[in-house]
C-alpha positions as CSV (number, residue, x, y, z in Angstrom):
1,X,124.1,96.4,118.0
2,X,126.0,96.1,121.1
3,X,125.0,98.7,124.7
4,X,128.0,99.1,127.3
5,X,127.8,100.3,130.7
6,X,131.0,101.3,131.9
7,X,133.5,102.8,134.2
8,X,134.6,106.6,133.6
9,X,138.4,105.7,134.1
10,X,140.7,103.9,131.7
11,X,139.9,100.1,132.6
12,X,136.1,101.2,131.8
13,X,137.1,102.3,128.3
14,X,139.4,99.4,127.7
15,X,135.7,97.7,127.0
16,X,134.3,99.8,124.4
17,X,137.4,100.0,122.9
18,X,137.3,96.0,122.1
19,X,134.0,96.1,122.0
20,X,134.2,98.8,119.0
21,X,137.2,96.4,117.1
22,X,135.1,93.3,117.9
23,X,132.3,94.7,117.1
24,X,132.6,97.5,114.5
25,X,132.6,101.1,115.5
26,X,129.2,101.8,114.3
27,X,127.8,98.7,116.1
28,X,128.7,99.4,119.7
29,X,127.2,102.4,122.2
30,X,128.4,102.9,126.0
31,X,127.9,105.1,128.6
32,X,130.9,106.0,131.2
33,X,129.3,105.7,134.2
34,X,130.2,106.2,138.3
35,X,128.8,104.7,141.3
36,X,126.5,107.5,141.9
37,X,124.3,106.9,138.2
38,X,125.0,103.3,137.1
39,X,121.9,102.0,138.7
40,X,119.8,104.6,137.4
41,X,121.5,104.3,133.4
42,X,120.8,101.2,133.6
43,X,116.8,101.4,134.6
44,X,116.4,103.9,132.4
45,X,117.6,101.6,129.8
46,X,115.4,99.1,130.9
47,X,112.2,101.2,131.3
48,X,112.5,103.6,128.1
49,X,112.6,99.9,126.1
50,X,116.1,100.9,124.7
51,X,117.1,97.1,125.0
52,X,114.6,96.0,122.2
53,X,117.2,98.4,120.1
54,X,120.6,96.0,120.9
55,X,121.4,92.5,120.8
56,X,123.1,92.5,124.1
57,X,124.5,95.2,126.7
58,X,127.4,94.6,129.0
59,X,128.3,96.0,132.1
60,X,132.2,96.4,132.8
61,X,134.8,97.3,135.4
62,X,131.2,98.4,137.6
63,X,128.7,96.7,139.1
64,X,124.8,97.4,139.6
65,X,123.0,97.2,142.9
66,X,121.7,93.5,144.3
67,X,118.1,95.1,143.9
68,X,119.0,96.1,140.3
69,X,120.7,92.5,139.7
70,X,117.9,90.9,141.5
71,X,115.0,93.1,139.3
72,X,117.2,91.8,135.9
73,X,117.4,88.3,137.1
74,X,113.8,88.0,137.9
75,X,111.8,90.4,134.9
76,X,110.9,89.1,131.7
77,X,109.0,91.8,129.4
78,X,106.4,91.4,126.8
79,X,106.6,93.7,123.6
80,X,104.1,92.8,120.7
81,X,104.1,88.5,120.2
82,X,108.0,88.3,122.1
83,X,108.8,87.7,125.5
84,X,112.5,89.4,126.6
85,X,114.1,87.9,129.7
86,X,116.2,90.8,131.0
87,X,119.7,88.4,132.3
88,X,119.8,86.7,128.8
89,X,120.1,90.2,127.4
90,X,122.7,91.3,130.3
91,X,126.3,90.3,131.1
92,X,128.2,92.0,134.1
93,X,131.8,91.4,134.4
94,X,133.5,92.7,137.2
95,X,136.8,92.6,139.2
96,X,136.1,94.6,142.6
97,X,135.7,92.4,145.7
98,X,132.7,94.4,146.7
99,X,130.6,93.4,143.9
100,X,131.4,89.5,144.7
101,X,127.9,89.2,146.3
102,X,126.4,89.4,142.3
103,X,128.2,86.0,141.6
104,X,124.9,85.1,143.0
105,X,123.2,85.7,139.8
106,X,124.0,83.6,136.8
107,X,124.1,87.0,134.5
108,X,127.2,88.1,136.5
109,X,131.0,87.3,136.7
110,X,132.9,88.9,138.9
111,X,136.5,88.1,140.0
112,X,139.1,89.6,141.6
113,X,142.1,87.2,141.3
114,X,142.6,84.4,138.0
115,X,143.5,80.8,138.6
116,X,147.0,81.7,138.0
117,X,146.8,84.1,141.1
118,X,147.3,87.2,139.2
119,X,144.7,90.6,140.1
120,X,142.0,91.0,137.4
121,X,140.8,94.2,135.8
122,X,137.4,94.6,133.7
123,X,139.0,95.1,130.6
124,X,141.1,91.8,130.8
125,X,137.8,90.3,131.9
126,X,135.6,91.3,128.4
127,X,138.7,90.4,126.6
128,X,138.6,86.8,127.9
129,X,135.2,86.7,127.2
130,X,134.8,88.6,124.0
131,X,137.8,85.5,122.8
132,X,135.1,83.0,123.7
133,X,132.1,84.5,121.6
134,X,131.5,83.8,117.9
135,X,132.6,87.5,116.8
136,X,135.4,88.3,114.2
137,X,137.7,89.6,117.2
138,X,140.8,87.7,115.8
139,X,140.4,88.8,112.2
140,X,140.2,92.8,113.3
141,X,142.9,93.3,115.4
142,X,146.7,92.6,116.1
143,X,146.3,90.2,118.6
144,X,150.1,90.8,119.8
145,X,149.4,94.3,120.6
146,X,146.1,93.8,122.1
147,X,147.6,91.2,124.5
148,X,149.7,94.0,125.6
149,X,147.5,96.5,125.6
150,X,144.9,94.7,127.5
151,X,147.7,93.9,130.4
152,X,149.5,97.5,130.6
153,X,145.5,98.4,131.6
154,X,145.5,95.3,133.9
155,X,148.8,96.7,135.6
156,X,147.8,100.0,135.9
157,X,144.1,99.7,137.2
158,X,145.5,97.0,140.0
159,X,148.7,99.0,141.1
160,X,150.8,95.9,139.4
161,X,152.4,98.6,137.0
162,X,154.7,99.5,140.4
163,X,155.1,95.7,141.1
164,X,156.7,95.1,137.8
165,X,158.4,98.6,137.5
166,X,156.2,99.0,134.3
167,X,156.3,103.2,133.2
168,X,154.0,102.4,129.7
169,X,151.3,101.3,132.1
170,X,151.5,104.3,134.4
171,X,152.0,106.4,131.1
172,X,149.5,104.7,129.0
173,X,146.9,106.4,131.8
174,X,148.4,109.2,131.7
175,X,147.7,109.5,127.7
176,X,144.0,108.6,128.4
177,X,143.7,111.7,130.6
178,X,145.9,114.0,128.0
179,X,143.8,112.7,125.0
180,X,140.3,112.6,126.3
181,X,137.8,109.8,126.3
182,X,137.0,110.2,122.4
183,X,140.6,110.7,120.9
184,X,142.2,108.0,123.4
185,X,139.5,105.2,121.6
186,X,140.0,106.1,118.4
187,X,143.6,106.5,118.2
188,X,143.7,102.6,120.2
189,X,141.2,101.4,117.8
190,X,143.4,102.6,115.1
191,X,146.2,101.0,115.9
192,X,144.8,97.9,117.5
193,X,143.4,96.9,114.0
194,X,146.5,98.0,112.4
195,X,149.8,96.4,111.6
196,X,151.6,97.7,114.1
197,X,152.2,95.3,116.6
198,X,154.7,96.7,118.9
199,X,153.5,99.0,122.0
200,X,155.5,102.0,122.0
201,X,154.6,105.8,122.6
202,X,156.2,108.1,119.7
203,X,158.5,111.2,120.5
204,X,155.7,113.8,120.6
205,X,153.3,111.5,123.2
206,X,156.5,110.8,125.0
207,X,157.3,115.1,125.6
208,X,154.3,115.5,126.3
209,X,153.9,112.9,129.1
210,X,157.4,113.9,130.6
211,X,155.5,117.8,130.9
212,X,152.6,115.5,132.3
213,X,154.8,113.6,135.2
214,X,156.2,117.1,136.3
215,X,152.9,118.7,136.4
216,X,152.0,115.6,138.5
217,X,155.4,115.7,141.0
218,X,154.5,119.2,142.1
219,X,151.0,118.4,142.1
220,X,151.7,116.2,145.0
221,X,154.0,118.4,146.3
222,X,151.1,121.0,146.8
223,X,148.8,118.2,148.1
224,X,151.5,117.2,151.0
225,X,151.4,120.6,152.7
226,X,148.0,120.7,153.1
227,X,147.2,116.8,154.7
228,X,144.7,116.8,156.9
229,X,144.7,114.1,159.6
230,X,141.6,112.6,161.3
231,X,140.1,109.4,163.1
232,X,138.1,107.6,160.6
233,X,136.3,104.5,161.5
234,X,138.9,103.4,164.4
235,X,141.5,104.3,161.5
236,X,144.2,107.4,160.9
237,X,143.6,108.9,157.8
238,X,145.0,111.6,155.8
239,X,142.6,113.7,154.3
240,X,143.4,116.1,151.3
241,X,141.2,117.8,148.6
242,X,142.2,116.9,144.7
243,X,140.5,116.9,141.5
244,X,143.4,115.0,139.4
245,X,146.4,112.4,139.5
246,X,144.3,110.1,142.5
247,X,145.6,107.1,142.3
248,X,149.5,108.3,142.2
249,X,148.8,111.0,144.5
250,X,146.9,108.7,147.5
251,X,150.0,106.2,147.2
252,X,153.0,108.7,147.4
253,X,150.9,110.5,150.3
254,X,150.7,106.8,151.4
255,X,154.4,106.1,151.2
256,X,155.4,109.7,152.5
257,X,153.3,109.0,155.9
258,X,153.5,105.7,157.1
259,X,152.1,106.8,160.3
260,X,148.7,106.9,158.4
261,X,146.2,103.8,157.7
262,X,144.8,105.4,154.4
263,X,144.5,108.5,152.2
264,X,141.1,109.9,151.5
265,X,141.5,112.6,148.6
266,X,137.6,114.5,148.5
267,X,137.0,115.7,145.1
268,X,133.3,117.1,146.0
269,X,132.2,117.4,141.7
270,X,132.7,113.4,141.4
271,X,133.7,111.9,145.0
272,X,136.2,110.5,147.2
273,X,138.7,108.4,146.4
274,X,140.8,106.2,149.2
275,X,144.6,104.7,149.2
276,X,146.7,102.9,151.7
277,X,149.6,100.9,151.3
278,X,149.2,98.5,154.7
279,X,148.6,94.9,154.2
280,X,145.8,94.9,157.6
281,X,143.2,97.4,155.7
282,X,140.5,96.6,153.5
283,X,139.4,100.0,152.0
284,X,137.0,98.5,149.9
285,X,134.8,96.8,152.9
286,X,136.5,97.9,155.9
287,X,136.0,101.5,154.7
288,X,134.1,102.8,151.2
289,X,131.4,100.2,151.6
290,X,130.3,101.7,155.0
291,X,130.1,104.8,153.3
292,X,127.9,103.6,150.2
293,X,131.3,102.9,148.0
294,X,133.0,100.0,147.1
295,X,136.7,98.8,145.6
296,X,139.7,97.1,145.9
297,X,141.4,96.6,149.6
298,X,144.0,99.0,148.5
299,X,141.7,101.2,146.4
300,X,138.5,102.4,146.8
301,X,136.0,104.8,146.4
302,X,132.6,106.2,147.8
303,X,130.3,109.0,146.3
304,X,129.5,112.6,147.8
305,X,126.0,113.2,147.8
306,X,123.8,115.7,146.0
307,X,123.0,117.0,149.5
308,X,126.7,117.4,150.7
309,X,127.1,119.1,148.2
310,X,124.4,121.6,148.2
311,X,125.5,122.2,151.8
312,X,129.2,123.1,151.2
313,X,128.0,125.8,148.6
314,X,125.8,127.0,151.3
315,X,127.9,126.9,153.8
316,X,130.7,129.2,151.8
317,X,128.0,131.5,150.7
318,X,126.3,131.6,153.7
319,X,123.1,130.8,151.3
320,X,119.9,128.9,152.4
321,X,119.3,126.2,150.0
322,X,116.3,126.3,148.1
């Protein structure tokens, strides 16, 4: 039995997903996690003894805390006669510059840019890995397909998709959104196994993606007129509230304002996430890691609080908190 902590967006489920082929379905469990909760899954997992239940857990496309990494690296537990040492159990593999620090620990791996100087993604990351273990990967899936699959996720997760003008990476996001987190695995586990080895969408996904890019066009539309600029940190930012379409939204509110240094977009039910298009900015230290958040220099993210949120319902209903 294999345990997965992951991301919530579509480079986290690009784990489970070969995890689940190299694996078998029945074999593999993960949580989708965010910033917020990972450290705490991941204790809990520890604590409530759920490891003695897996052969391995891996963490992808998110990374723990130092003191969680340092807690795993140093803790061996004693159940009955056997001794478990918690870093042979885990593996963390990683791509965001922030979370470079846990290369300090032997358990980890993380790494922004390959040897060939192209930007890494989690998914790509287990895949390289999982081709290294002695699993029957190769024998369970079309390997062709996967390789593509695999780097349409690697595009779209590091902005690359726009680099090499590839739509199916953009629109292979879009489908994970459309389909859910459970329909999008198993119709990708499907055909990954299959003998299909050509990445296309068929007519019905590609209708319903054109209805999705409109819905997204006027989406952003909306979002422009309401832009709120403010000094952040030394640096202008744009500030808009949005619950959907982040990534494309903060870099067409990039492009649209050049006069800006980033784009915050405040979704207060799962957090904030950050864009900018300049070449000078690091969001991911200069700007989300202040803020307990972490990323990419171009992308980025940082949480909203239990108690910032308990004060904006208070403050629209003029309610004291309990």
């Amino acid at each position: 039995m294999i345990r997965l902590f992951t991301h919530n967006d579509l480079d986290g489920l690009g784990g489970p997903i070969l995890a689940a082929i190299a694996y078998g379905t029945d074999a593999v469990t993960f949580d989708s996690c965010r910033y917020e909760d990972i450290n705490e899954k991941v204790m809990a997992y520890i604590e409530e003894k759920e490891f003695l239940s897996y052969e391995k857990c891996y963490i992808t496309d998110i990374s723990v805390s130092e003191e969680v990494a340092k807690y795993i690296s140093e803790t061996t537990l004693t159940e009955g006669d056997t001794a478990y040492v918690l870093k042979d159990h885990f593996k963390l593999l990683d791509h965001h510059i922030t979370a470079m620090p846990l290369n300090a620990f032997n358990w980890c791996h993380v790494e922004d840019t390959d040897a060939n100087g192209m930007k890494c993604s989690g998914t790509a990351l287990f895949y390289r890995h999982l081709l290294t273990q002695n699993v029957p990967f190769k024998e369970n899936l079309t390997k062709q397909l996967t390789d593509v699959f695999v780097e349409k996720i690697r595009r779209y997760d590091t902005w690359d998709w726009a680099k090499f003008e590839d739509l199916e990476a953009k629109q292979l996001n879009d489908l994970f959104y459309l389909l859910g987190k459970d329909r999008f695995m198993e119709y990708w586990c499907t055909r990954l196994a299959g003998e299909d080895g050509e990445f296309a969408f068929d007519e019905t996904q590609k209708l319903i993606l054109e209805i999705r890019q409109n819905e997204i066009d006027k989406y952003i539309e909306s979002r422009n007129e309401e832009i709120i600029e403010r000094e952040i940190l030394g640096k202008k930012a744009g500030i808009v509230f949005a619950d959907r379409y982040q990534s494309e939204l903060g870099n067409k509110l990039a492009e649209l304002h050049p006069e800006l240094d980033f784009i915050a977009m405040i979704n207060a039910g799962s957090g904030v996430s950050c864009r900018t298009i300049k070449e000078d900015i690091n969001l991911g230290s200069d700007i989300a890691a202040v803020f307990g958040g972490g990323g990419h220099a171009k992308a980025a993210g940082l949480p909203v609080k239990d108690e910032v949120r308990e004060m904006i319902i208070n403050q629209i209903f003029k309610c004291d908190s309990k």
